[in-house]
N, C-alpha and C positions, 0 to 999 in steps of 0.2 A: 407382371408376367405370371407370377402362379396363379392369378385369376381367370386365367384362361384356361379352357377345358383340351384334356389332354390329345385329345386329338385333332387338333388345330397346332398342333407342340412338336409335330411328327418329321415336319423336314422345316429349316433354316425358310424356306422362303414364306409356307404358310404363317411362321411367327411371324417371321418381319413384318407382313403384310396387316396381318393381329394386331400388334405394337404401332403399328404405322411408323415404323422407324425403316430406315435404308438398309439394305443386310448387308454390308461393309461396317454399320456397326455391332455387330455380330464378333469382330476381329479384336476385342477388346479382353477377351479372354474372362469375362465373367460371369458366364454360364455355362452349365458341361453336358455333355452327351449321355446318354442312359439308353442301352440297351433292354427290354423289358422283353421277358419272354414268360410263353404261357406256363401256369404250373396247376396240378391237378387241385380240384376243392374236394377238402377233405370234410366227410360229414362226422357228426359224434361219434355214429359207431366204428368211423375207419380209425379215428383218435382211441378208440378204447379198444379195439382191437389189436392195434400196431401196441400199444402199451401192455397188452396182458400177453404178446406176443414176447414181449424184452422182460417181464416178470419172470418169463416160462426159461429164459435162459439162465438165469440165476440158479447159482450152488445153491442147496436146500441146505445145507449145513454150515451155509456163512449167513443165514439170514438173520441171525442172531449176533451179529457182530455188528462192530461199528461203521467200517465198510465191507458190505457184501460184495463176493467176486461173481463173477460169470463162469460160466463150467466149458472148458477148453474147448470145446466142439469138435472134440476128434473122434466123432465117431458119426460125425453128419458129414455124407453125400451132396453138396449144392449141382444141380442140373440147370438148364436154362436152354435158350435157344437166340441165332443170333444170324442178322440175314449180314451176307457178304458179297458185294457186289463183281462180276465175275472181269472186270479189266476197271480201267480209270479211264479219262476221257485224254486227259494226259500224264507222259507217264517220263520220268529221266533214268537214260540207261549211260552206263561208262563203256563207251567202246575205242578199241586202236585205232589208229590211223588208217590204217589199210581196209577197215570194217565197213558196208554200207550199211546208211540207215536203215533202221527194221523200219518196215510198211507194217503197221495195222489197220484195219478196216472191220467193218460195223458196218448193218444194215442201218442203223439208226442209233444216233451217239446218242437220243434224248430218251433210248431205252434201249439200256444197257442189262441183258439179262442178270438174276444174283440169284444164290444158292443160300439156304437155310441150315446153320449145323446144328447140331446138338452137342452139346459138352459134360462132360460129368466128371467132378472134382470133389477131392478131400481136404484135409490141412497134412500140410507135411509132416513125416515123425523121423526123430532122431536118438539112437541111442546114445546111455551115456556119454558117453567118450565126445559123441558130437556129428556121428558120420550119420548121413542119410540112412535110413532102412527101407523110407514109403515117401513117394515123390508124391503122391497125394493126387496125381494125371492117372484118372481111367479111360478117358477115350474123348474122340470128338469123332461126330459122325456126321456124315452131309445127306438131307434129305434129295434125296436123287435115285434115282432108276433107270436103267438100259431097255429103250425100246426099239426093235426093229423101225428103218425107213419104210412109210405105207408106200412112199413113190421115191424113184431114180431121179436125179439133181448132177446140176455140173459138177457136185462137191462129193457125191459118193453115190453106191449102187442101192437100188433096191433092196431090202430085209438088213442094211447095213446097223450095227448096233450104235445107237443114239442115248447121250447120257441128258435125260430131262428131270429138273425140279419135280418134285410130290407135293401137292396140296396137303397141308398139314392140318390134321383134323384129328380128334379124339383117340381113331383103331390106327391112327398112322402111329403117334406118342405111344397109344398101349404097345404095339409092336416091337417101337426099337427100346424102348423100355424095358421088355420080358427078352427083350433075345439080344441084346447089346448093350443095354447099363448092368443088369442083372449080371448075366456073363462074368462082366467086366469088374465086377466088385469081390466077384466070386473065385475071378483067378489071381486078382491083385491086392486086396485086402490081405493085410499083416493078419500071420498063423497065428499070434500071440494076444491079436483084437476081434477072435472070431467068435467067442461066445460071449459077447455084447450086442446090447441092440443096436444096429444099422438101421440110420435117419436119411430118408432121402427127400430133401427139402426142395420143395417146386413152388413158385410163384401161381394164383390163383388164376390162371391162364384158363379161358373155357373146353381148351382143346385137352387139359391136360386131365391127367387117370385120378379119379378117387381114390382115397386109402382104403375103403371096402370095396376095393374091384375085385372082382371074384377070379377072373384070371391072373391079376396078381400076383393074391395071395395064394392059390396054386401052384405057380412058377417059385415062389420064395419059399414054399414048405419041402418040395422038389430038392432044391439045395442046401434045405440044414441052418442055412442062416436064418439068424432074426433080422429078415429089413419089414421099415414100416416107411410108408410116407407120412410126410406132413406137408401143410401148405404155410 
């Protein structure tokens, strides 16, 4: 059996057929199912980067030790972005007796519109004692915008305000980045971690702002704080 190439291995009937054996003896339980899914190939320098990546987080004053710690990360921002789909195809609800079934309807179940959010998080802080101070939640935002109806519909009038997805592209990120992470760090960030530098940690997403973007770094001198990006 494992002389056979794996793709001839892919469903119970092609082996059988491979083997030239019966697929009822298949039912013998001595061979098992594997799942295989795709995973990205990493070249050398994604290997030495992701590694001088996990150097960078290390204490510089336990490098000298036997074991080096990692430096707490409370003062990095992680941002990301994450589509969500706007219903399910089915869904379970608890209702009374007396209740009828909710009817939903879909122009087409096999496209299902979804929404884009943006999230931006810290690590939690607690004082002594043990009580919250900083939930580490700055915001989550949904790429969306209100546009007027161009035409009247059985479903609403003419110039009626319509909530539609944003293509997400570079000046869309720089935008709610300078006027809703930044903000948002600005009014919730602990009084007591404000003249430290703020890390705001982004995956190498094409759409996403360089650490020398000049609007940026505009917006962050504006408010006094030190943020910087990193990727």
């Amino acid at each position: 059996m494992a002389t056979i190439p794996l793709n001839r291995r892919s469903t119970l009937k092609s082996l059988a057929k491979s083997l030239d054996v019966r697929h009822r003896k298949f039912k013998l339980g001595e061979i098992r199912c594997h799942s295989s899914t795709l995973k990205p190939h990493w070249r050398e320098s994604n290997k030495r980067d992701r590694l001088q990546f996990c150097i960078s987080m290390l204490d510089q004053e336990t490098l000298g030790d036997a074991e080096p710690k990692f430096i707490d990360m409370q003062n990095i921002v992680h941002i990301d972005e994450k589509w969500y789909f706007m219903t399910k195809k089915g869904k379970k609800y608890y209702l009374t007796p007396e209740e009828d079934d909710p009817e939903r309807t879909i122009q087409n179940k096999n496209n299902i519109g979804k929404v884009m959010f943006l999230t931006a998080v810290g690590r939690p802080k607690y004082d002594e004692e043990g009580n919250l101070t900083f939930s580490g939640k700055l915001g989550v935002w949904p790429f969306v915008k209100e546009v007027p109806a161009a035409r009247r519909s059985q479903n609403r009038e003419r110039g009626t305000l319509e909530t539609k997805s944003i293509i997400v592209n570079r000046e869309v990120m720089r935008q709610y980045l300078l006027e809703k992470v930044i903000p948002a760090i600005k009014d919730k960030w602990p009084q007591e971690d404000a003249d430290k530098t703020i890390f705001i940690q982004q995956d190498n997403a094409r759409t996403h702002v360089r650490p020398n973007d000049l609007a940026f770094l505009e917006t962050v001198a504006a408010t006094g704080l030190d943020i910087r990006l990193m990727q």
